[in-house]
C-alpha positions in Angstrom: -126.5 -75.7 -54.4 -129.9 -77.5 -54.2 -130.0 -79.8 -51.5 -130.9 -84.2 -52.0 -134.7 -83.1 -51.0 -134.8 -80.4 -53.1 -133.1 -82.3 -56.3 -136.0 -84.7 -55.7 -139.0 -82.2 -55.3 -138.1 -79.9 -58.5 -136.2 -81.6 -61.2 -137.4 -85.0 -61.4 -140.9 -86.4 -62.3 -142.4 -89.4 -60.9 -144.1 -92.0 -63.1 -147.9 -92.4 -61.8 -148.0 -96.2 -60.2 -150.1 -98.7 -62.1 -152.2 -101.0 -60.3 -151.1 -104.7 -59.8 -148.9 -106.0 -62.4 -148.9 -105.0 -65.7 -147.4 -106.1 -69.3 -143.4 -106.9 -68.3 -140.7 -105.7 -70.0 -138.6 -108.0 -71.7 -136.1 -107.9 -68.8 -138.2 -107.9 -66.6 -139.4 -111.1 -67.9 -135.9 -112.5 -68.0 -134.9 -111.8 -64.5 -138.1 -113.8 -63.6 -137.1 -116.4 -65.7 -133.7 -117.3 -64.7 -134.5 -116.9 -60.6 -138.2 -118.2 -60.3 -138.7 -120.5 -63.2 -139.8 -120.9 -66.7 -143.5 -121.2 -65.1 -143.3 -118.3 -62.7 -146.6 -117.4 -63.7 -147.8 -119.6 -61.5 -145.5 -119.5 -59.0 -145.7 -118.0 -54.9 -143.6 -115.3 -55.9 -146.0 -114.4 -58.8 -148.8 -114.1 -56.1 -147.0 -112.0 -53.7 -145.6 -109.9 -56.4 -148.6 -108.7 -57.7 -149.3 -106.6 -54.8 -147.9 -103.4 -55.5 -145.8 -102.2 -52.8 -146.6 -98.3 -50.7 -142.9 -97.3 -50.5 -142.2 -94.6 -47.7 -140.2 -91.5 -50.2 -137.4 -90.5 -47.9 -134.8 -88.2 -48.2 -131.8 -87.6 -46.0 -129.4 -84.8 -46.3 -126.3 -84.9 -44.4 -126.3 -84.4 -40.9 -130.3 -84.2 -41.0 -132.9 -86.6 -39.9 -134.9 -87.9 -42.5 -138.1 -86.3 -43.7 -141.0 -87.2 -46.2 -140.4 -85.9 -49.6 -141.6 -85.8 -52.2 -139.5 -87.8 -54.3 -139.3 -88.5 -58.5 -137.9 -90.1 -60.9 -134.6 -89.1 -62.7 -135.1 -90.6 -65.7 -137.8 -90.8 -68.2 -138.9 -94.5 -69.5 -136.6 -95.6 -72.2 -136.9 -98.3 -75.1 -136.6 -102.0 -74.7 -132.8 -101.5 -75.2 -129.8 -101.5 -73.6 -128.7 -97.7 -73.3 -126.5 -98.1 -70.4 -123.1 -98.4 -71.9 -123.6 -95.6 -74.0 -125.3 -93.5 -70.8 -122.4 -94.3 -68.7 -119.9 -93.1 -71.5 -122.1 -90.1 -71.9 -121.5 -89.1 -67.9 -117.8 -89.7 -68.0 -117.6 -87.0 -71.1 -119.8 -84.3 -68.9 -117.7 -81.2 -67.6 -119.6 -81.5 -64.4 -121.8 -84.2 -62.8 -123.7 -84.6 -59.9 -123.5 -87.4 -57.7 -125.6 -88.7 -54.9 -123.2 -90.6 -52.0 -124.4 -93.0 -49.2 -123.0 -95.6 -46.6 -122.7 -99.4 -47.3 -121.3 -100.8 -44.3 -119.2 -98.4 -43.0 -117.8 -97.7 -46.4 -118.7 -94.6 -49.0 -120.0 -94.7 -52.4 -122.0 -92.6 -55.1 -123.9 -92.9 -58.5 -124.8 -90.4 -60.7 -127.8 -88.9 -59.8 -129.5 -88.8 -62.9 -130.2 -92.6 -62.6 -131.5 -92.6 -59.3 -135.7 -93.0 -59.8 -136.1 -92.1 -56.0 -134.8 -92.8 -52.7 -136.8 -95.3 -50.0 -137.3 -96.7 -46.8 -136.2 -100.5 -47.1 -139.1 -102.5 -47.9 -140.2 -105.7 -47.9 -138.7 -108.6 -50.3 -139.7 -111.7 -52.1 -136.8 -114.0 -51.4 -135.7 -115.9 -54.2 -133.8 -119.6 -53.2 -132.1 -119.9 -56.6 -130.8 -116.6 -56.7 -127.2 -115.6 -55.6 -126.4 -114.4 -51.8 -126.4 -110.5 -53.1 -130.2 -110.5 -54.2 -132.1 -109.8 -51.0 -134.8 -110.6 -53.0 -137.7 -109.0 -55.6 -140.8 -106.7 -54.8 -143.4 -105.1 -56.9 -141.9 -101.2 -57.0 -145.4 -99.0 -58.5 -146.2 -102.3 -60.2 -142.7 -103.0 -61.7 -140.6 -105.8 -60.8 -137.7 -104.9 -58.9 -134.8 -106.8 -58.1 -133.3 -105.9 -54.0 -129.2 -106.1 -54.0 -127.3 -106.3 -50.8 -124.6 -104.0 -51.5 -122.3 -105.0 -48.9 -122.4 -108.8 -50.0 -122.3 -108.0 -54.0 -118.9 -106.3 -53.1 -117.8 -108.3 -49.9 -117.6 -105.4 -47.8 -117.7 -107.0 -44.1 -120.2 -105.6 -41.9 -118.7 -105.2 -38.5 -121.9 -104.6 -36.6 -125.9 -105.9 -36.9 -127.3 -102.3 -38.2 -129.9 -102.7 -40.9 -129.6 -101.4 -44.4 -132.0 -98.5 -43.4 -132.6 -97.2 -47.3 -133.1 -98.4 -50.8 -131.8 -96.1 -53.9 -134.2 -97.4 -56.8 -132.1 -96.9 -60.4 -133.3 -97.1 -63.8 -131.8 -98.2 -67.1 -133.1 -98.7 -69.7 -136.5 -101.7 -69.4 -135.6 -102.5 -66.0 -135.0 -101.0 -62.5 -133.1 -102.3 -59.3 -133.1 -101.5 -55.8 -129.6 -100.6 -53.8 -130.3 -101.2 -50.1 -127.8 -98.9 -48.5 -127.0 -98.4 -44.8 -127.7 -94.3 -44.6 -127.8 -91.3 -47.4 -124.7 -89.4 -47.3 -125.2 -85.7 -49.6 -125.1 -84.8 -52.9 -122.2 -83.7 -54.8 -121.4 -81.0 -57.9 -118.5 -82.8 -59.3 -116.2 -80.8 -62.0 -115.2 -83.3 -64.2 -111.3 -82.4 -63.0 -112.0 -83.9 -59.5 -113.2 -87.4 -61.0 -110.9 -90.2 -62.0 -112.2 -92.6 -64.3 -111.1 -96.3 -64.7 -109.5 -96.8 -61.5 -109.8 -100.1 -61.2 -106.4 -101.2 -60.4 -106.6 -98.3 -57.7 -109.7 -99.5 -55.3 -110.4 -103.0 -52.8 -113.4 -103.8 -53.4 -114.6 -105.1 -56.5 -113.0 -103.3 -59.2 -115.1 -104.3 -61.7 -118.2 -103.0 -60.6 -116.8 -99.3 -59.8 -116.7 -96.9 -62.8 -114.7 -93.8 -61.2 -112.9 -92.0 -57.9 -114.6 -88.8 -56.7 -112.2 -86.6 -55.1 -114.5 -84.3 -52.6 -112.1 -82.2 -50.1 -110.3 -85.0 -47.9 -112.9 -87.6 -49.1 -112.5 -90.6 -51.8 -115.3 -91.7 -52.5 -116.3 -95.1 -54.8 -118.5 -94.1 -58.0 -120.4 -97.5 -58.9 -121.3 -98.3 -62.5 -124.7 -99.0 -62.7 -124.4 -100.3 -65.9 -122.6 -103.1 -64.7 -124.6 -103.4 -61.8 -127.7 -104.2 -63.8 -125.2 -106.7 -66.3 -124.6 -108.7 -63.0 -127.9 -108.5 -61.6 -129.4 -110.1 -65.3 -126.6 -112.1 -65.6 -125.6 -114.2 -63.0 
């Protein structure tokens, strides 16, 4: 089976970056909107966001240090829509799917790989005062806005020591992508749809409503997160 850096090198293609900012997505727009203002144009956080960001691609397989790779995107630009119920649907109806897992304090969780653009270094964020405690903040991704959660506060994991969320998983539905600062990348997983559970959320501790599925890998359980929600609490709260 292909290894995370491999996945990343051969079957995924990275959109070139534009310079600056260009035309927002409608989205886009709205997240800007609702945390900066209705004149955001204007704004300190316009300024600093229109310096496009030179993410360090990364890619860690288990047990490995991580290297330089040469990272892509997993999914292709889609319409001004919103395609992620019907993605998500479209994943739990797959006979096999293939997840990537990583470590949010102390704690172990996956998403599909198919909505993972490419996997970074944690960079630098915008902060954002109106914004709720699990936005880290915003930063201009390739000249896209791009919205920073803190995992371990959006589902109140405590963190019981001072280690830094080391990596940020960029997903993509739809007009708009978000940054997942995780603590470390775990592997990748070929999951038979037999070894999934879907709708469990009656059966996990941490914020049912944001997890989509159980992974059942050897003597591991392991948290699949909707993204699809994800990006409905991130635009909506």
């Amino acid at each position: 089976m292909k290894t995370l850096e491999n996945y990343f090198a051969q079957d995924v293609t990275l959109p070139e970056a534009p310079g600056g900012m260009p035309g927002l997505t409608n989205s886009e727009k709205a997240f800007l909107e609702k945390y900066v203002g209705a004149g955001w144009e204007g704004s300190e956080a316009a300024g600093q966001l229109a310096r496009p960001l030179e993410p360090e691609r990364v890619m860690m397989p288990a047990g490995q240090a991580p290297t330089q790779s040469a990272g892509k995107a997993a999914q292709q630009e889609q319409p001004d829509a919103q395609p992620g119920q019907d993605l998500e649907a479209g994943l739990m109806a797959e006979p096999e799917l293939r997840l990537v897992s990583f470590h949010v304090a102390g704690q172990l969780f996956a998403v599909p790989i198919m909505l993972v653009q490419e996997v970074l270094r944690a960079v630098p964020a915008t902060k954002l005062p109106a914004a709720p405690a699990f936005l880290a903040g915003v930063t201009n991704l390739r000249g896209r806005v791009t919205p920073l959660v803190d995992l371990s506060v959006l589902l109140d994991i405590e963190r019981k020591d001072q280690q830094p969320d080391n990596f940020l998983i960029v997903c993509r539905i739809g007009d708009m992508q978000i940054g997942m600062l995780v603590r470390a990348i775990d592997t990748m997983y070929k999951a038979p749809r037999e070894d999934i559970e879907w709708g469990i959320e009656a059966k996990v501790g941490v914020n049912a409503d944001l997890m989509a599925g159980l992974l059942k890998a050897q003597d591991r359980l392991i948290k699949i997160l909707s993204v699809n929600r994800l990006f409905q609490k991130v635009l909506k709260s």
